[in-house]
N, C-alpha and C positions, 0 to 999 in steps of 0.2 A: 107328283109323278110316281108311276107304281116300278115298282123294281124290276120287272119285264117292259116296260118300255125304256127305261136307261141303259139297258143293255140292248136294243136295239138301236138305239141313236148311238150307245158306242160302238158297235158292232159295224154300225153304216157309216159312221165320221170317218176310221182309215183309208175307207176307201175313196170316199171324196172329201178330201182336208179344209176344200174352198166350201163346205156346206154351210151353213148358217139358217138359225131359227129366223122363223117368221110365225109369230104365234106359234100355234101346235104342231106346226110342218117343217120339219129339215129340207131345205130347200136350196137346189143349184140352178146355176145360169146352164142354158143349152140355145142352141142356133142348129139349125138345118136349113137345107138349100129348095125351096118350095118352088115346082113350073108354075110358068107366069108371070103376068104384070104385077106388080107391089099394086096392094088394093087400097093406097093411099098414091092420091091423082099427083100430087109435090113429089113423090120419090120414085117413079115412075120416069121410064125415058124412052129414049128411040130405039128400036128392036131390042127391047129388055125381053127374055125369055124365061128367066128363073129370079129370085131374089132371097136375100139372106131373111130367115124369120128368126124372132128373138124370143125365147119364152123359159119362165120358171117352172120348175118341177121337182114337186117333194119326194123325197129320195125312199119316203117309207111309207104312203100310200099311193104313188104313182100320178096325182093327179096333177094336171099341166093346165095353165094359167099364164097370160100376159099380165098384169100387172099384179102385185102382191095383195090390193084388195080382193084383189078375185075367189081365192083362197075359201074354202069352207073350214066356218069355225072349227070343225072336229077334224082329227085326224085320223083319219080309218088303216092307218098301218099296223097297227098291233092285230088287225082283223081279218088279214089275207088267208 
C-alpha cells in the first residue's frame, strides 16, 4: 500500500468509524427509501409504495454495490 493511500483511508476512517475493508475498498453500510414495489414478489405487500434498499458503498472511490462480490478488484479512489 503506497503512503498516499494510507493517508486517505485515515483521512476517511474518522469520518465513518463503522467503515471496514473489503479487498481494496473502504466500505459502509447505507439504506435509502426507493418509490415502489420491493422488486422481490416475497417482500412485496398490499399498497406498498416505497421500500427500504440496502447497499454497500466504498467511501473512497464511490462505487455502490449490493453484495460485497460485486465490488471491482481495483479501487479507483486514489484517482478522483
Amino acid at each position: 500500500m503506497s503512503d498516499s493511500n494510507s493517508h486517505a483511508i485515515s483521512a476517511s476512517a474518522p469520518n465513518h468509524p463503522e467503515a471496514r475493508h473489503v479487498d481494496a475498498h473502504l466500505v459502509i453500510d447505507k439504506s435509502e427509501w426507493v418509490p415502489g414495489k420491493h422488486p422481490n414478489p416475497h417482500r412485496r405487500h398490499e399498497g406498498q409504495t416505497e421500500y427500504l434498499e440496502r447497499y454497500l458503498r466504498c467511501i473512497e472511490c464511490g462505487v455502490e454495490v449490493l453484495k460485497k462480490r460485486d465490488f471491482p478488484v481495483e479501487c479507483d479512489g486514489g484517482r478522483r
